[in-house]
Residue, then its C-alpha position, 0 to 999 in steps of 0.5 A: x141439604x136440598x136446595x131449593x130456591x122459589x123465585x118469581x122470574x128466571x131469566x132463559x139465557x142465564x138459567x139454560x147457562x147453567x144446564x150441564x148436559x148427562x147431569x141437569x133435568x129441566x122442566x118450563x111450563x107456564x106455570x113452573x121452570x125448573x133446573x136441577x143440578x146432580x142426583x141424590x138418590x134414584x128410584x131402582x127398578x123391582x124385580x121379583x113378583x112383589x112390585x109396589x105401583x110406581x106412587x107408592x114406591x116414589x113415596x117411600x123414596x120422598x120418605x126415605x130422603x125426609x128422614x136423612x134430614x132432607x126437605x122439600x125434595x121432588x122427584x123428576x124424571x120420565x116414564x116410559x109409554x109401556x108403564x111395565x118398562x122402568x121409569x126414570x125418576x130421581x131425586x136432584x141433588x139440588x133445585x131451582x124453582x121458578x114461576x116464569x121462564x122469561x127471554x130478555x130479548x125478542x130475538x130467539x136464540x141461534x139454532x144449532x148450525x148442522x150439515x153432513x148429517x145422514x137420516x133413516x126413516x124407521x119405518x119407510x113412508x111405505x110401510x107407515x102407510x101400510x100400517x096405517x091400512x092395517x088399522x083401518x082394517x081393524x076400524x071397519x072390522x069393528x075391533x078398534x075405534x083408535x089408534x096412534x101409530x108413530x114413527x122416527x127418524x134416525x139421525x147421525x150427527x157429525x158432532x154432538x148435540x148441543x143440548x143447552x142451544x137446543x133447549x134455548x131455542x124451544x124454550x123460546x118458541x114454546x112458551x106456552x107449553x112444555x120444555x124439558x131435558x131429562x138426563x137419561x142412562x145411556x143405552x151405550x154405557x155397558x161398552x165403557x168401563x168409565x163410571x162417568x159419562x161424558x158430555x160427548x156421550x150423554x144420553x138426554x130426552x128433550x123436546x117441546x111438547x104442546x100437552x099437559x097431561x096433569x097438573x095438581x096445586x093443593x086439590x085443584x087440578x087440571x088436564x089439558x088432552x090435544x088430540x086432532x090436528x093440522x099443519x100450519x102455513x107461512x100464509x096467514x090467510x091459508x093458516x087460518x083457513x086451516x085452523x077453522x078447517x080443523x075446528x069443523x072436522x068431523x074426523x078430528x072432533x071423533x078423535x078428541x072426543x074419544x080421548x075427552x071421555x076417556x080422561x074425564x072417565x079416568x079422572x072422576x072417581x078422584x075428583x068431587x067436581x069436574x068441569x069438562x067443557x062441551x066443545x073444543x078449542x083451537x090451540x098453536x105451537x110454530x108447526x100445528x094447530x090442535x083441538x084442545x079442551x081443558x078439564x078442571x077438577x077438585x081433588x076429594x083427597x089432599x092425599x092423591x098425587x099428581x102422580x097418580x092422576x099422571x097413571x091413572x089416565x097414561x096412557x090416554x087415547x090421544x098417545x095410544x087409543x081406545x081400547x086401551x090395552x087392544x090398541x097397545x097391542x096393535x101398535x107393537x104389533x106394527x111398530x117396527x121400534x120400541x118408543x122407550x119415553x116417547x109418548x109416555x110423560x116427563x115432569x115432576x112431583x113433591x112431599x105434597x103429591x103437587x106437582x106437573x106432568x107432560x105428554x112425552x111427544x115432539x121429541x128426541x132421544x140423543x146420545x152421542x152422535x145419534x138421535x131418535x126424532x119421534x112423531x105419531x098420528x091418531x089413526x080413526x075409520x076416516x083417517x087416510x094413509x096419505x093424511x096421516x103421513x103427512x101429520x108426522x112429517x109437519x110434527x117432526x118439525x118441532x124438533x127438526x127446525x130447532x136443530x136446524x135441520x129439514x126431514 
């Protein structure tokens, strides 16, 4: 039987103790935390021509799991940026479920304390920019309008990442968004004979990301799209400049406005009402400052899930471009790497279809002692090859800082 326990408050140190990494998924956003501990049942990947969309096959799954006699099942995971590759989505063995993550003290967690490590940029900065031309040439050919070109950082670790100090620490630092460690198959199991991983050699994504892609409570829902961005500074004073720099980029607003109509396009034949407001805002994580705007809606049908909403706007233009399935194709073309979960979402689902997801960004891939960072850049026709270099080194940051590390 799932146990499922809805709490009010959890205290972050005593519910990241009880994280076991190659095992436990955990998921905080400021409205839901949750920690789930084992697998019961996994969503297998179809093969053959008659594959069912992902929604329906995560249904029967839920379906499947109330007729053993479970109750009150989710399904948690992550799905990839190319929707065509296997997602990672699973039914815990067990659930706790909270409405707040809370810190009992105003001191943040330790870091982890790392030296001897050893980085390789995929790709150079070089060639990035080169990329970056190659898509302004695109731009003022008028094929495109936008693109996201990402790249990461391989890093090699003298000890294996310790997953719960990491999570504590982002955890505290983003409150305000969107913490999460999702336990995946290693890329390295086919050498071990072993049907169990160990800690050593877990393979886990986690991150802090800034951007909900949706949430859905009953027939309300909402979607929080961030594209547009800029670093921020140790001075207050040059902070706020930039934040009030970033507000009046013609530049930035282009790029968001892009995404905006392209989520409010997606979400509007679900929704009876659907407020998009006029103008952006400002919103902070330790390392950027973004454009946000927050679309609210209410549902026609009780019946949609939050999953399908997730896929009927994945991916948006704020993580790929527009068009959508030209810029995908750019972004392959010219990334020298798969993304994998980057830039795809991370979150969870119930027997209700309520549920919440997250943009896959400000993260990392680890296994072992190697780790994949990952960071990207919405690339328009007055995007510059310098800029746009830049904005990936300052989002790197996230993850880099919390790991204790400088690029």
């Amino acid at each position: 039987m799932l146990n499922v326990e809805t709490l009010t408050v959890a205290d972050a140190e005593q519910l990241i103790k009880q994280y076991r990494t190659g095992s436990s998924f955990f998921f905080s956003s400021p409205r839901k935390t949750l920690l789930t501990q084992g697998e019961y049942a996994r969503l297998s990947y179809p093969t053959g021509s008659e594959s069912k969309p992902l929604p329906q096959r995560v249904a029967e799954l839920l379906e499947t799991a109330k007729r053993a006699g479970r109750t009150q099942s989710i399904v948690v995971g992550a799905i990839p940026f190319h929707t065509n590759k296997p997602a990672h989505l699973f039914i815990p063995g067990a659930v706790e479920m909270y409405d707040a993550l809370k810190f009992a003290s105003d001191r943040a967690p330790e870091r982890p304390q790392i030296s001897n490590y050893q980085v390789q940029p995929v790709p150079e900065p070089e060639q990035f920019k080169q990329g970056v031309n190659r898509l302004l040439e695109l731009f003022h050919a008028g094929v495109l309008q936008k693109a996201v070109l990402s790249r990461t950082l391989h890093i090699s670790l003298p000890q294996a990442l310790q997953i719960p100090q990491l999570l504590a620490h982002l955890a505290f630092y983003h409150s305000h968004g969107y913490t999460f460690a999702v336990p995946l198959v290693p890329e390295q199991s086919s050498s071990s004979n072993s049907g169990t991983v160990s800690t050593e050699s877990a393979r886990t994504l986690v991150g802090a990301s800034p951007e909900l892609l949706v949430t859905k409570k009953g027939l309300q829902i909402k979607a929080n799209p961030l594209a547009g961005s800029a670093a921020r500074s140790n001075d207050p004073i040059e902070d706020e400049r930039r934040a009030a720099a970033l507000l009046a980029s013609t530049k930035d607003r282009y790029e968001h406005a892009i995404v905006i109509e392209a989520v409010a396009k997606a979400l509007e034949p679900y929704c009876s009402k659907l407020e998009v407001p006029s103008e952006p805002s400002l919103v902070q994580t330790k390392a950027m400052w973004h454009l946000s705007t927050e679309l609210t809606g209410v549902l026609k049908d009780e019946s949609i899930t939050s999953l399908d909403l997730a896929l009927a706007m994945h991916p948006t233009p704020a993580i790929c471009g527009t068009p959508t399935d030209l810029a995908r194709d750019v972004i392959q073309e010219i990334e020298p790497f798969d993304r994998g979960f980057y830039t795809g979402a991370v979150g969870w689902t119930d027997e209700n279809g309520d549920g919440e997801w997250a943009v896959t960004i400000r993260c990392a891939d680890t296994e072992g002692l190697s780790m994949k960072v990952y960071a990207g850049a919405g690339i328009v026709a007055a995007s510059s090859a310098e800029s746009e270099l830049a904005e990936t080194s300052a989002k790197f940051r996230t993850m880099l800082a919390a790991m204790g590390l400088n690029e």
